[in-house]
C-alpha positions as CSV (number, residue, x, y, z in Angstrom):
1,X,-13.0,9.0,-12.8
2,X,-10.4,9.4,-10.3
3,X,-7.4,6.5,-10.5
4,X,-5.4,5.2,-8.1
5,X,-2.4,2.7,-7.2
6,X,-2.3,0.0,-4.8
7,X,1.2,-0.7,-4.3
8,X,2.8,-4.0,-2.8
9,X,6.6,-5.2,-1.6
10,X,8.4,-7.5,-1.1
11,X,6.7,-10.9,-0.1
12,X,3.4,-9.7,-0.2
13,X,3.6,-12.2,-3.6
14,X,3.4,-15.1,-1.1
15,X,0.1,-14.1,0.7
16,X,-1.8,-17.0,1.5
17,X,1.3,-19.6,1.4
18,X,3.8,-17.1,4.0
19,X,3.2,-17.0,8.0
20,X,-1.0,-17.4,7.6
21,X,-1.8,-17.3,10.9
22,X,0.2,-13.4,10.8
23,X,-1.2,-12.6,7.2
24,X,-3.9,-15.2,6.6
25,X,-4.8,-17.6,3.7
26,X,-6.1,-15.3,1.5
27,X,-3.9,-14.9,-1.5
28,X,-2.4,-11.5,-3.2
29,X,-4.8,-12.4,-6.3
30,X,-7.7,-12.4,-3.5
31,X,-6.9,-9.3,-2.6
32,X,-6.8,-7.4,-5.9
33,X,-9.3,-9.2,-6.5
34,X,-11.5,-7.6,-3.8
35,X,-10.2,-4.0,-4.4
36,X,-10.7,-3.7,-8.4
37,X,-14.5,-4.6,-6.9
38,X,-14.2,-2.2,-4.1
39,X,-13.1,0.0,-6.8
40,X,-15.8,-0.6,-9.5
41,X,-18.5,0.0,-6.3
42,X,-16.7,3.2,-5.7
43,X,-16.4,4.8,-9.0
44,X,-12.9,5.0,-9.1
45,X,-10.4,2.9,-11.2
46,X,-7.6,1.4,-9.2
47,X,-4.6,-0.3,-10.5
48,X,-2.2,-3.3,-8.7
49,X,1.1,-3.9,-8.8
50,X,3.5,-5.8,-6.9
51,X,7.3,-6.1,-6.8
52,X,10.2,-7.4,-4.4
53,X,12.3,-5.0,-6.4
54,X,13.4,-2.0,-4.7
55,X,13.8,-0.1,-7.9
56,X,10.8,-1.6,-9.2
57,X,8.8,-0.1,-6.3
58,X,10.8,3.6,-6.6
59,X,9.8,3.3,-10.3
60,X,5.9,2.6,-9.9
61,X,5.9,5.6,-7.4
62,X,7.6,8.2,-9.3
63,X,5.3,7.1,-12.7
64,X,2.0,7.4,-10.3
65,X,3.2,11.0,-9.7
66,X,0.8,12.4,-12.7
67,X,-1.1,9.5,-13.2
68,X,-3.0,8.6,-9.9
69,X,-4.9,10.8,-7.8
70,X,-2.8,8.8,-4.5
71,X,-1.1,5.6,-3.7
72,X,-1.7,3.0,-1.4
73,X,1.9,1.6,-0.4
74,X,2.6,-1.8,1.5
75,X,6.3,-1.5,1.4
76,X,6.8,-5.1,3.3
77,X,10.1,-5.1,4.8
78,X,11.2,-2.1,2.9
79,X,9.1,-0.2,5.5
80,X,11.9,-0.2,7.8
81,X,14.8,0.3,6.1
82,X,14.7,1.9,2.5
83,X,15.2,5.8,2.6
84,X,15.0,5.0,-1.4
85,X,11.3,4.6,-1.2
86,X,10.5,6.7,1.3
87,X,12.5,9.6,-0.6
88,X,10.5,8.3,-3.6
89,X,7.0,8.9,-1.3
90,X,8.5,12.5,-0.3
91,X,9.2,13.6,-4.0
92,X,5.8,12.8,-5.7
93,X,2.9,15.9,-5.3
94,X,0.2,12.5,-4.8
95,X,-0.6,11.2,-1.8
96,X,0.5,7.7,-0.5
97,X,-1.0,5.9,2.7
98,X,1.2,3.4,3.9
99,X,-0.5,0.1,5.0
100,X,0.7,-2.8,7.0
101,X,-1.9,-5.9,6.9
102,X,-0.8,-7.0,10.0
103,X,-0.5,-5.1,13.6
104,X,3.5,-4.2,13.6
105,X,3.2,-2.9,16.6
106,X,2.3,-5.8,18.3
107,X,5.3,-7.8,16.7
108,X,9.3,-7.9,16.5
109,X,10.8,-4.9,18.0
110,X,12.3,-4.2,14.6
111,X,8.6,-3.6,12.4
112,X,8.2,-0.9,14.9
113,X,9.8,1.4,12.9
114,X,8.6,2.8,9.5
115,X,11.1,5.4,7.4
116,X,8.1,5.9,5.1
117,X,5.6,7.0,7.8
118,X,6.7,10.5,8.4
119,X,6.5,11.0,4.3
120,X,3.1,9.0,4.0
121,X,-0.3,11.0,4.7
122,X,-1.4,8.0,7.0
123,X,-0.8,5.0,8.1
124,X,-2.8,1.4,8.5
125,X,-1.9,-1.5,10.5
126,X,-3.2,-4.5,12.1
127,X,-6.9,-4.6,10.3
128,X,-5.9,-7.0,7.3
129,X,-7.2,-6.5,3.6
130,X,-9.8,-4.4,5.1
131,X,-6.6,-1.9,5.4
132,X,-6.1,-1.5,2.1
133,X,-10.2,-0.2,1.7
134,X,-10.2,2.4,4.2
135,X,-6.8,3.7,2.8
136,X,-8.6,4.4,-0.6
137,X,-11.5,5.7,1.5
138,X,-9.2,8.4,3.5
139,X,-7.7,9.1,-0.1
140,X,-10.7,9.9,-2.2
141,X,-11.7,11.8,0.5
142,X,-8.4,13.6,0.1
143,X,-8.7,14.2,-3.5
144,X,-12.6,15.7,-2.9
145,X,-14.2,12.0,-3.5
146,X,-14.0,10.2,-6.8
């Protein structure tokens, strides 16, 4: 059975309670929630973890390395700014789709820009927990299926 992270920044902790009309009122529990099933209907075993720790996050990716057949990476506000992680994405042989639960392209100037992006295989944006599913998808069909 094929394994893989879903990894969440910094924030991403306060889903349900921070800006719901941007992220909505579902919380971060909901969410894992709804991939460990999305998981057990897939065959695959997928594993959750959240941190608003920079080195916390940098840690999680380098351990998924030989452990996880990919990585699915909301970086939060990290996206924009931390060559840390996005040198941790670059240095792991797995693949890691970044995903953005909102459309950051349709907001501040500054969310425009992702340092992970050109590391990540792809990138998600804009189409809410339902992100997070299709960047499994694309990476079990990556790694041949589950």
């Amino acid at each position: 059975m094929k394994r893989y992270l879903v990894l969440n920044g910094p924030n991403l902790n306060r889903l349900g309670k921070r800006e719901p009309d941007v992220y909505g009122r579902k919380t971060l529990t909901d969410l894992e929630r709804e991939l460990l099933q999305f998981g057990e209907d897939s065959g695959i075993e997928i594993t959750c973890f959240q941190s608003s720790h920079e080195g916390d996050i940098i840690d999680a990716i380098h351990e998924a390395d030989e452990q996880y057949a990919g990585i699915v990476l909301n970086p939060g506000a990290f996206t924009h700014y931390s060559y840390a992680i996005r040198d941790a994405v670059a240095g792991v042989s797995v693949p890691v789709m970044e995903v953005h639960i909102s459309n950051v392209y349709a907001r501040e100037e500054f969310r425009r820009h992702s340092v992970i992006a050109p590391v990540a295989a792809g990138q998600i944006a804009g189409l809410g927990f339902f992100g997070y599913r299709l960047a499994l998808l694309a990476l079990m069909n990556q790694s041949g299926g589950n």
